[in-house]
N, C-alpha and C positions, 0 to 999 in steps of 0.2 A: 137397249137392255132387253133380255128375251124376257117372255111370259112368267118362267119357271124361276127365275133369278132372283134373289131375295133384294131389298133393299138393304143396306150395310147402316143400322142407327148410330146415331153418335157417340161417344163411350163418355158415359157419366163417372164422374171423378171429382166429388169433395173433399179436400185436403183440409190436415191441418195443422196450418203451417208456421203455427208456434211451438208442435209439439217436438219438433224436431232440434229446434235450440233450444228451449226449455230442461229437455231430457236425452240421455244416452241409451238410446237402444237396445236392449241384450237378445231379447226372444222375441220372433214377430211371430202371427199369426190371423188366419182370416178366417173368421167367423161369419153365419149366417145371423140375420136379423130376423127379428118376428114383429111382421107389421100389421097394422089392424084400418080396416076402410079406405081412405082416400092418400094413405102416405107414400105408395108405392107412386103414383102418380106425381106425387110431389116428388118423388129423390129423383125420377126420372123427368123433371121438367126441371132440377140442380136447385130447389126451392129448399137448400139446408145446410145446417151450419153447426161445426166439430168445434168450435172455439175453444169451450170449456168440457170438454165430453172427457170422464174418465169413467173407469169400470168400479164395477166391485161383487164382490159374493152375499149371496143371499139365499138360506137352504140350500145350498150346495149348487145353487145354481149361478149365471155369471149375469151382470145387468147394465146400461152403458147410460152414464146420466149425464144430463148437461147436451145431449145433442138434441137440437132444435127442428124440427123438419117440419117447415110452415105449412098452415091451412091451403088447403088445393084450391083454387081460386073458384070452377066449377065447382062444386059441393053446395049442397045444401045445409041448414043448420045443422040438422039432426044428422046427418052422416058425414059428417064429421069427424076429424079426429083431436085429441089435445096436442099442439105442438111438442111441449119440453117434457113428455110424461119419459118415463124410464122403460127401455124395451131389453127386450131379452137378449140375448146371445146365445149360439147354438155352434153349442163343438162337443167333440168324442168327450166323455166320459173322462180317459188317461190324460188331456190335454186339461181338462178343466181342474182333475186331483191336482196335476204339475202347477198348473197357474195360481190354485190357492195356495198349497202350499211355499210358492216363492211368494206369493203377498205379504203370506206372515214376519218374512223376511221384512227386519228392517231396514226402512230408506227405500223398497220395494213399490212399484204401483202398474197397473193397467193402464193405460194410455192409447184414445182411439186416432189415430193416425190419417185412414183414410177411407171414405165410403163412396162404394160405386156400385153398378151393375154387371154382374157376371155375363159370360159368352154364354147362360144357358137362360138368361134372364133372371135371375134372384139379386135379392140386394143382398151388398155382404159388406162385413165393418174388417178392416187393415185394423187390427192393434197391436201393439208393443207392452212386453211385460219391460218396464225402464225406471231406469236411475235419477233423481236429480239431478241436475247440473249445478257446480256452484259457477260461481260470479266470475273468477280468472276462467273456467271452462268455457265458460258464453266468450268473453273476450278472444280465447284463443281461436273457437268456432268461426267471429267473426274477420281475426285474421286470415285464416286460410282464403276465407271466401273472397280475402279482398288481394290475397296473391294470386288466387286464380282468377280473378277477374284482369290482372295486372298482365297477366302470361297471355290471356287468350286476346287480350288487345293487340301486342305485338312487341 
């Protein structure tokens, strides 16, 4: 490797991987995050978790709650950060009027999909403006999944 050559880091990539049968996708969208102390160090050492992570509006701004992104393990007490506190979300202006106004929308929700690190280094949140799913949908979901696994056998 010559002098001049970057090292290529791993690509971080927190999924979550209930949101995808739980609900039917309509509108995706990625957002920036606003992180505060030692969290960036945490999503980049994959120290977090979308389990229960959905959005919502607040003065017209967007906010993602329920995602966890643990204490950096280096840190001291004081600079520190709270794990499950609620962080912001950072999109255009037009993207944020469209996303509330479909929330109002019943049966409507924000839904955080997947968090990683950008090619320029920022962290950014994958979400989905999505639908419920009802109960025969989940079933059918998991039928497909079980013909294509049938096919790609042989």
């Amino acid at each position: 490797m010559s002098a001049g050559a970057k090292k290529k880091s791993p690509r971080v990539q927190i999924n979550n991987k209930r949101a995808s049968f739980d609900y039917e996708f309509l509108e995706q969208y990625d957002a920036g995050i606003v992180l505060v102390g030692t969290e960036i160090k945490s999503l980049r050492a994959g120290k977090a978790s979308l389990a229960d992570a959905w959005c919502y509006f607040s003065g017209g701004e967007l906010y993602v709650k329920g995602m966890n992104i643990s204490t950096y393990f280096w840190a001291s007490k004081w600079g520190s950060h709270e794990p499950a506190r609620d962080r912001k979300l950072l999109l255009t202006r037009r993207e944020l009027r469209h996303l509330e106004q479909a929330t109002k929308t019943k049966g409507l929700t924000i839904v955080a999909v997947r968090a990683y690190i950008s090619e320029n280094g920022y962290a950014k949140l994958h979400i989905a403006l999505a639908r419920g799913k009802k109960e025969y949908d989940k079933r059918a979901t998991i039928r497909e999944k079980d013909i294509r696994r049938e096919l790609e056998r042989g």
